[in-house]
Every structure is written in C-alpha cells, then in structure tokens.
N, C-alpha and C positions, 0 to 999 in steps of 0.2 A: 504494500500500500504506500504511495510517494504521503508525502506531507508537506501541505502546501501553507508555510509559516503565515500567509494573508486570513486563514482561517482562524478565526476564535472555536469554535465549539466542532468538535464533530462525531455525530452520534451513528455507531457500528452498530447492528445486529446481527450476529452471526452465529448461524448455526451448524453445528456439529455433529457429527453420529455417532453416540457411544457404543461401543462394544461392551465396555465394562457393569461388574457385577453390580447391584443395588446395593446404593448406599445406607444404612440407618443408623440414624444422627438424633437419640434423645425421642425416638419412639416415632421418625416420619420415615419414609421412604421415600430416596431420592432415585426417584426412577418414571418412566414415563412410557409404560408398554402403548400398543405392541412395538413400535417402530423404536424407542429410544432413543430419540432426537432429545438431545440438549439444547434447547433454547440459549443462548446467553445474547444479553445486554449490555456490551462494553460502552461506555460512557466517557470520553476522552475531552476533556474540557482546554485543555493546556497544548494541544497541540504547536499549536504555534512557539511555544514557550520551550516546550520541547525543542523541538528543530535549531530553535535559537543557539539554545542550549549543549546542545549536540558535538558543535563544533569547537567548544571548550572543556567538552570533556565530564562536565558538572552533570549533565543530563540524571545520571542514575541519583545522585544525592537531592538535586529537584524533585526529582519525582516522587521519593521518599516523602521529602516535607509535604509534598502536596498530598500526597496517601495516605498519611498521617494527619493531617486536618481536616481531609473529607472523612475519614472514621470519625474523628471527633466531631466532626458534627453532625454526623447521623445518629451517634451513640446520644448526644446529648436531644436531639429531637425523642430520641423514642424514650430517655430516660422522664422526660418530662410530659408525655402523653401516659406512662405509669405511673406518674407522680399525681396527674389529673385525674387519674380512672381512681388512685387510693383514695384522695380527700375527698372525689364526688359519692365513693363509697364510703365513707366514713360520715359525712353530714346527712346521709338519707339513711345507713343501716342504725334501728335503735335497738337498744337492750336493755332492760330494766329501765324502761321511761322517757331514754334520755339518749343520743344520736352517741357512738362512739369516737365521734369526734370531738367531744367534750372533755374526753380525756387526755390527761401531760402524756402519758405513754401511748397515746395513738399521735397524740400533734409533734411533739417534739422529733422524731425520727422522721418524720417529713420536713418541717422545718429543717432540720439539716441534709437531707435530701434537697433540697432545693437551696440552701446555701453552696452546696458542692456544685450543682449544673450550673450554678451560673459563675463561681469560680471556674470551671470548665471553660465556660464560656468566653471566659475573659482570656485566660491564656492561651483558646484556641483566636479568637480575634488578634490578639498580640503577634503569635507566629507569624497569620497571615499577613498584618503589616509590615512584620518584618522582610516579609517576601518577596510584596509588592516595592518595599524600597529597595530589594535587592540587594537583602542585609543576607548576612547568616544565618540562620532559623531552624536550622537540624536540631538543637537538644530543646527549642520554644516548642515545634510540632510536636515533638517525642512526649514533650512533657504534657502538652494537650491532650495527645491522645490516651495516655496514662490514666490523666483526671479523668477525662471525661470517661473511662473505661469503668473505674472505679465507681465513681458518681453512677453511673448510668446503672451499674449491676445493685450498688445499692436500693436505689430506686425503685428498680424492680424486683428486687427480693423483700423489699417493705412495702410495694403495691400486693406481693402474695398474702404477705402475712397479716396486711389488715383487714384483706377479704376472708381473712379466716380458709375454712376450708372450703367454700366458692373460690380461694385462687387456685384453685386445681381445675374451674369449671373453665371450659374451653368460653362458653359464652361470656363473659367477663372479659375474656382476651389477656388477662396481665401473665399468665404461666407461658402466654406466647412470646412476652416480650420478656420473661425472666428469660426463657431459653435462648433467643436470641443471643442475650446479653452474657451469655455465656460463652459466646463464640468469639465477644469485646475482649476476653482476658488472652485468647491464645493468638487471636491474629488480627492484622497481618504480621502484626511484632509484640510477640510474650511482653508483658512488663516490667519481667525481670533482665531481657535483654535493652529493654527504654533505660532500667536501672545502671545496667550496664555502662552502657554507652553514656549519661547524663554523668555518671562516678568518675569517667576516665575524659570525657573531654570539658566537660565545667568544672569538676573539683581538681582533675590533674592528677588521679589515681592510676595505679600500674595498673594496665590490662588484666583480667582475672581468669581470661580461657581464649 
C-alpha cells in the first residue's frame, strides 16, 4: 500500500481468511463459521505522520506514543460509561428504604474512580501535546496508558461490584466492560514493561532484563 503523506486519515478494511483454530477468550468464541472470515478494521489516522517520519528513522517510536494514547483513550471512555452505569445503578437500586447510593462505601470508591479517569485524562492530553509540539512523549504516552489502564479496570471492577450480583447479568452490560478491561492490563504493552521503560529512561535506572 504506497502512503500518500497529503492524507490525514485513512480508513482500511481488510479482510482475511482464517484457517486457525477458535479462539476462547473469558467465555466468547472468537470464530465466525462457516467461512471464517476475519473481519478487521485497521484505522490509521497518522498516516501522513508516518511517512514523514519514516525517513528519520523515528517512525516505530511515533507510532508507539500514538498506540499508547489511543489505548488511553479508549480505556478511559469505556472506564467512564462503567462509572455511569455504577452510580445510575446505585441512585435507582434501594434496600432497606433508602437508594445505595447513600452510602460512604458505595460513593466513595467511585468518587475515586472518577478522580483516576480524569487524572488519566490529563496525562493522556499532556502526551498528546507533547506530540503535536514534536517534543519527546515516549514515557508521557507510556504513563497514560498505564493510568488510564489502571483507572479504567478499577472502574469496572467497582461498576460489578455495586451491581451486586446483577454485574454478572449480561443485560447491565458492566461484566462486558470489566472483561474488556482486562485485556487494558496485558496489551498492547504489560504495565510492568510501561514500569520498565519509565524506571530506566526518567529515573536513569540500569536496564533490568
């Protein structure tokens, strides 16, 4: 595919024919008989940026920050439609008379849920300025996506748990976003490899593997 650096956005659809076995991932199956066509959606917004980029060699480390900021902000979207579905269910579910949302131990673990996304928030905007100044921004993104990884699993582990045991109910949808949110911790970069990299090029620690 040539890349024509004049392009801001450009949206692939491309599909693929799997051979391979069905996947099951947390109780779905990722398969698609009879034919097993894999749909994918690659979404390439930076093209241009890219190309640019290319020719100084930088390209793979852009690319990183910018994958690293679009996680972060997907995480922090969906940690915050979990954050909406707990409190809407906490001011409508009542129990002995009174909505469980009137309780310090229903309000307070969301309140700090939503102090984190939007701390997320802030450090994934940061990155990106740094970006668009065409500063440095590897351990800014790293550390956004970190947060907001964090932040977003909490979220959704305290949307299950104040729907009781309806966060298991598929109609609720929040066991959807806990799972998701499960996939924030391992990719596309562990947190302990974000830890990694933020120990040895911000603090100035020896390499550790």
């Amino acid at each position: 595919m040539e890349i024509n650096p004049s392009e801001d956005h450009l949206f692939v659809w491309v599909v693929v024919r799997s051979t391979a076995q069905p996947i099951v991932i947390l109780g779905y199956v990722f398969d698609s008989p009879p034919a097993k066509y894999l749909l994918v959606l690659a979404i390439v917004a930076v093209m241009a940026l890219a190309a640019k980029n290319m020719a100084r060699g930088n390209v793979g480390r852009q690319w990183m920050a910018i994958r690293d900021m679009d996680v972060a902000a997907e995480v922090i979207g969906m940690g915050r439609r979990a954050l909406d579905k707990a409190a809407a269910y906490a001011a409508e579910r009542v129990v002995f008379g009174r909505p469980i949302g009137m309780n310090q131990s229903i309000q307070h673990p969301l309140a700090e849920c939503w102090a984190e996304l939007f701390a997320a928030e802030l450090m994934t905007l940061h990155a990106a300025e740094l970006y668009d100044a065409g500063q440095p921004c590897g351990a800014q993104a790293n550390a956004a996506k970190l947060l907001a990884a964090d932040a977003g699993f909490h979220a959704a582990d305290r949307a299950v748990r104040t729907h009781g045991g309806m966060g298991y109910a598929a109609d609720y949808h929040v066991e959807r976003y806990f799972r998701e949110m499960v996939a924030t911790q391992l990719a596309p970069v562990s947190r302990e490899m974000i830890l990694c990299f933020i120990a040895e090029r911000e603090l100035g620690l020896p390499k550790s593997y």
